[in-house]
C-alpha positions in Angstrom: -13.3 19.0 -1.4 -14.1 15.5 -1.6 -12.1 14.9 -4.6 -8.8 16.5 -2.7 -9.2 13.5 -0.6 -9.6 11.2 -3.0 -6.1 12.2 -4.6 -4.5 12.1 -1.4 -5.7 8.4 -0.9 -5.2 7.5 -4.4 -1.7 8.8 -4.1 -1.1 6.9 -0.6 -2.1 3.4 -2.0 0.6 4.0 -5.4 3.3 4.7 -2.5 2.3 1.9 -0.8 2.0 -0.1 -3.2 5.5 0.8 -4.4 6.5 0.1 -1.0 5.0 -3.2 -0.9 7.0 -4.0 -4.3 10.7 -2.7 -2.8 10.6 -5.2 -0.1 12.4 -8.3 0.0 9.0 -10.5 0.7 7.9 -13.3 -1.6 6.0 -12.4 -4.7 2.8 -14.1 -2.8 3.1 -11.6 0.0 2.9 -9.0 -2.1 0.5 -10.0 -4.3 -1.7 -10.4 -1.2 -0.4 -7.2 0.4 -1.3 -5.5 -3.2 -4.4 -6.9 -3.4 -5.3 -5.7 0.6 -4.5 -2.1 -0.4 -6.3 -1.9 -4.1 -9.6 -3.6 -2.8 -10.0 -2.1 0.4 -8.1 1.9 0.3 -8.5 3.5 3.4 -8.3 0.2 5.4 -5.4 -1.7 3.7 -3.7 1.3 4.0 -3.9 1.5 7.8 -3.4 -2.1 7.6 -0.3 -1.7 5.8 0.9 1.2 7.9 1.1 -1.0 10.9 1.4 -4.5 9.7 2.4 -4.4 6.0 5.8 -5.0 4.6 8.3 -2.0 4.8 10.4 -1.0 1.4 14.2 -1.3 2.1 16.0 1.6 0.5 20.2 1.8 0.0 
């Protein structure tokens, strides 16, 4: 069971992180928004969610 959750959080960070690299922020904000999510998953996630960077699609 714990490695279902481990996908799901693994698969969360690569959308977020391809989030993170659709926006139209600097390359240093996403670097550091990048780095938030890979070093710390389950927190720079959340983080993200309601501070990060939104991707702009269309």
């Amino acid at each position: 069971m714990n490695y279902i959750f481990g996908i799901i959080i693994f698969a969360l960070d690569v959308w977020a992180i391809a989030s993170i690299i659709n926006t139209n922020e600097s390359t240093t904000t996403k670097l550091i928004w990048i780095a938030l999510v890979a070093i710390l998953p389950v927190v720079g996630l959340i983080i993200w969610w309601f501070a990060g960077p939104k991707a702009t699609y269309g």
